[in-house]
C-alpha positions in Angstrom: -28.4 21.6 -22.9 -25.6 23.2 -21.7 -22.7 22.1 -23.8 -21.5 19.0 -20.8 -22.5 15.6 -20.4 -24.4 15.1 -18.0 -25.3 11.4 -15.3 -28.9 11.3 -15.8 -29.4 7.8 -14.4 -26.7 5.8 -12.3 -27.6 1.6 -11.7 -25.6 -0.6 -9.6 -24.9 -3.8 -12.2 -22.2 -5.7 -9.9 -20.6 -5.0 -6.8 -17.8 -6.5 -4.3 -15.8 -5.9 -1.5 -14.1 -3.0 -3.4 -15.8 -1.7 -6.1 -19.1 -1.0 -7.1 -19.9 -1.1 -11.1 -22.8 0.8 -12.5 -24.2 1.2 -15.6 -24.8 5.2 -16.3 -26.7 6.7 -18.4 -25.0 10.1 -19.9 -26.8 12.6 -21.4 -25.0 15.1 -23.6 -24.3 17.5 -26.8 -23.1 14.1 -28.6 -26.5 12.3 -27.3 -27.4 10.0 -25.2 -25.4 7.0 -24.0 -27.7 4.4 -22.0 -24.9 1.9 -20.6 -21.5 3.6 -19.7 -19.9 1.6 -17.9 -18.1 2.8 -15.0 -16.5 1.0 -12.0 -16.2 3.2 -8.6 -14.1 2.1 -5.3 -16.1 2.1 -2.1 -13.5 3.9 -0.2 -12.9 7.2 -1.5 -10.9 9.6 0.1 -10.8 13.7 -0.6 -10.8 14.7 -4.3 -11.7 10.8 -5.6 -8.3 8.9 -4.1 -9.0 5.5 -3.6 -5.2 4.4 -3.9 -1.6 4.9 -3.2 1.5 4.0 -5.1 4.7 4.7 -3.2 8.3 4.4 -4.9 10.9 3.1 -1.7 14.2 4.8 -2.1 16.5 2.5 -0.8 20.1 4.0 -1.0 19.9 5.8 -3.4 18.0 3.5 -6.0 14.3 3.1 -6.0 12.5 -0.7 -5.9 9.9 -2.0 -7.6 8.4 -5.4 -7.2 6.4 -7.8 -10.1 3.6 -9.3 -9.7 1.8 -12.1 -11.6 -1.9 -11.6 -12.8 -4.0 -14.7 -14.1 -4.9 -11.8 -17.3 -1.2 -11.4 -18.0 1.3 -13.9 -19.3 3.8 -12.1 -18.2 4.9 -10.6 -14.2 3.9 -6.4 -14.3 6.3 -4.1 -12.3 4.7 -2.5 -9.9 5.5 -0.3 -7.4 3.9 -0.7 -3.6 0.3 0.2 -3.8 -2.8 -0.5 -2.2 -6.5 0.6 -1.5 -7.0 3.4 1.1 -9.0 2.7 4.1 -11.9 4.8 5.2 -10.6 7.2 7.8 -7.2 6.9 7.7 -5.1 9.7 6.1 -3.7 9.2 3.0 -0.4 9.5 4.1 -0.8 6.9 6.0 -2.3 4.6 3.6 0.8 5.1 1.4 3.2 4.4 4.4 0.9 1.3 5.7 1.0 -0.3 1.8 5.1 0.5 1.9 5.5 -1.5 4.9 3.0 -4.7 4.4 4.8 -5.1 1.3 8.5 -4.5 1.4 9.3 -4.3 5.2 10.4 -1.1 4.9 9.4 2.2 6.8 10.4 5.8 6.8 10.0 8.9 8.9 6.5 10.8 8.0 8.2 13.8 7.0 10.7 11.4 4.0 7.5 10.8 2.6 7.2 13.2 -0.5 4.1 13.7 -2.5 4.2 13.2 -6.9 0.6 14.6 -7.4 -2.7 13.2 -8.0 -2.7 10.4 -11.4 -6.4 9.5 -13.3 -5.7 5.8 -14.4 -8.4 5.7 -16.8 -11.2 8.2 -16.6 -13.0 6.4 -19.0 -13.5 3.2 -16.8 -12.1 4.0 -13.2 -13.8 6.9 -10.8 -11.1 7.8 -8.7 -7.9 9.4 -8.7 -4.6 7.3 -7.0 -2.3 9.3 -4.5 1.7 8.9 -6.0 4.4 9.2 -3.4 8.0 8.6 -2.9 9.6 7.3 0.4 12.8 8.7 0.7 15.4 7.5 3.0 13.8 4.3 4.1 14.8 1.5 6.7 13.8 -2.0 7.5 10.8 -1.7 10.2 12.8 -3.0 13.2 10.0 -4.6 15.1 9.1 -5.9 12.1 9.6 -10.3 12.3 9.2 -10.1 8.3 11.7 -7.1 8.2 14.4 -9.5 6.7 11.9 -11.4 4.8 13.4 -12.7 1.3 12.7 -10.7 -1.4 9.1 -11.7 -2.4 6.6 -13.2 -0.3 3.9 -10.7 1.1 0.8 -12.3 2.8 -2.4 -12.3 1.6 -1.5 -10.7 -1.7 -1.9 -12.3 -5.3 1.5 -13.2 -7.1 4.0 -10.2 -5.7 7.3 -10.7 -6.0 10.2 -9.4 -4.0 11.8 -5.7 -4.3 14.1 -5.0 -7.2 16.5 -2.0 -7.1 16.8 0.4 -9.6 19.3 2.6 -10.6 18.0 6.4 -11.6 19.1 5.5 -15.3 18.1 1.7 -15.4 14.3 3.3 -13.8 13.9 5.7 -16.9 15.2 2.9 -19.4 12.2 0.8 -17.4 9.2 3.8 -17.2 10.0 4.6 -21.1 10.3 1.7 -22.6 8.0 -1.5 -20.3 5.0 -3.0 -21.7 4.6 -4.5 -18.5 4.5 -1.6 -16.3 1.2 -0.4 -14.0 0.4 2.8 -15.1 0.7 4.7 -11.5 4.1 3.6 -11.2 5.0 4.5 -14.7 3.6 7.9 -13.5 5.5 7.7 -10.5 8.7 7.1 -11.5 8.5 9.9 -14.1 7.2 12.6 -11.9 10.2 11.1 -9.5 12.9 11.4 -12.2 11.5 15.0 -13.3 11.6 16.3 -9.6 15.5 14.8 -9.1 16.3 16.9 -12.3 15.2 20.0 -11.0 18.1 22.3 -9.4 
């Protein structure tokens, strides 16, 4: 052997719209593991990204929304995210998530990368795309522009956009036990670059 593990077998176990989940079996210096589970979007654009997580920058203040999941007693803050779809640019994905679920838009070029994120290697095969939309606006031909805060169609339990201060988004990031782990990523990586001269 040669020191890595290695996928000797790969078997679909359970698959949906989304996701495929396989059982692998991974061969290695440690041995031999015959049912490592690991779950693997359809959709997978350059360098594994599957996702997007966009922070809006509303004046100044970023928003985040919570949502409610039938595993969680309690709502998660989120930032906009979404799957990306095959063939269109990521980019695009993360402006097409911002605007289905806040209403807001901004120009292509406002539209700042924060890296690559791994959510959990251990489970997830893919990477999710982390951006913040600077300088946004309310899509004007948009009939939902001036939606209340909260109600996006088609999607499970979101709630409306919450803005943040830069010092009430740390206090958030740092300390939240019911935060999504890209937007934790996000809004660190957001805070480090607004720090930098």
């Amino acid at each position: 052997m040669d020191g890595r593990h290695r996928i000797v077998d790969r078997r679909l176990a359970a698959s949906n719209a989304r996701f495929d989940v396989y059982f692998d079996r991974i061969e290695g210096p440690d041995g031999v593991v015959p049912n490592f589970l690991m779950v693997r979007p359809q959709v997978l654009h350059a360098d594994l990204v599957s996702g997007v997580c966009v922070l809006p920058e509303v004046d100044g203040r970023i928003g985040l929304m919570q949502i409610r999941r039938p595993h969680f007693p309690e709502p998660i803050w989120v930032a906009p995210s979404g799957f990306v779809e095959p063939d269109e640019p990521t980019e695009a994905s993360a402006l097409r998530e911002l605007e289905e679920e806040t209403g807001l838009t901004c120009a292509p070029g406002d539209l700042q990368s924060l890296g690559l994120l791994l959510l959990d290697p251990a489970v997830l095969e893919a990477r999710v795309a982390l951006f913040v939309a600077q300088r946004t606006r309310p899509l004007s031909d948009d009939p939902l522009a001036n939606r209340p805060a909260g109600a996006v169609a088609g999607e499970l339990g979101v709630g409306g956009l919450v803005l943040f201060s830069l010092d009430e988004l740390e206090d958030l990031a740092v300390a939240s036990a019911s935060m999504d782990g890209g937007t934790v990523a996000a809004c660190l990586r957001y805070l480090s670059l607004r720090r930098r001269p």
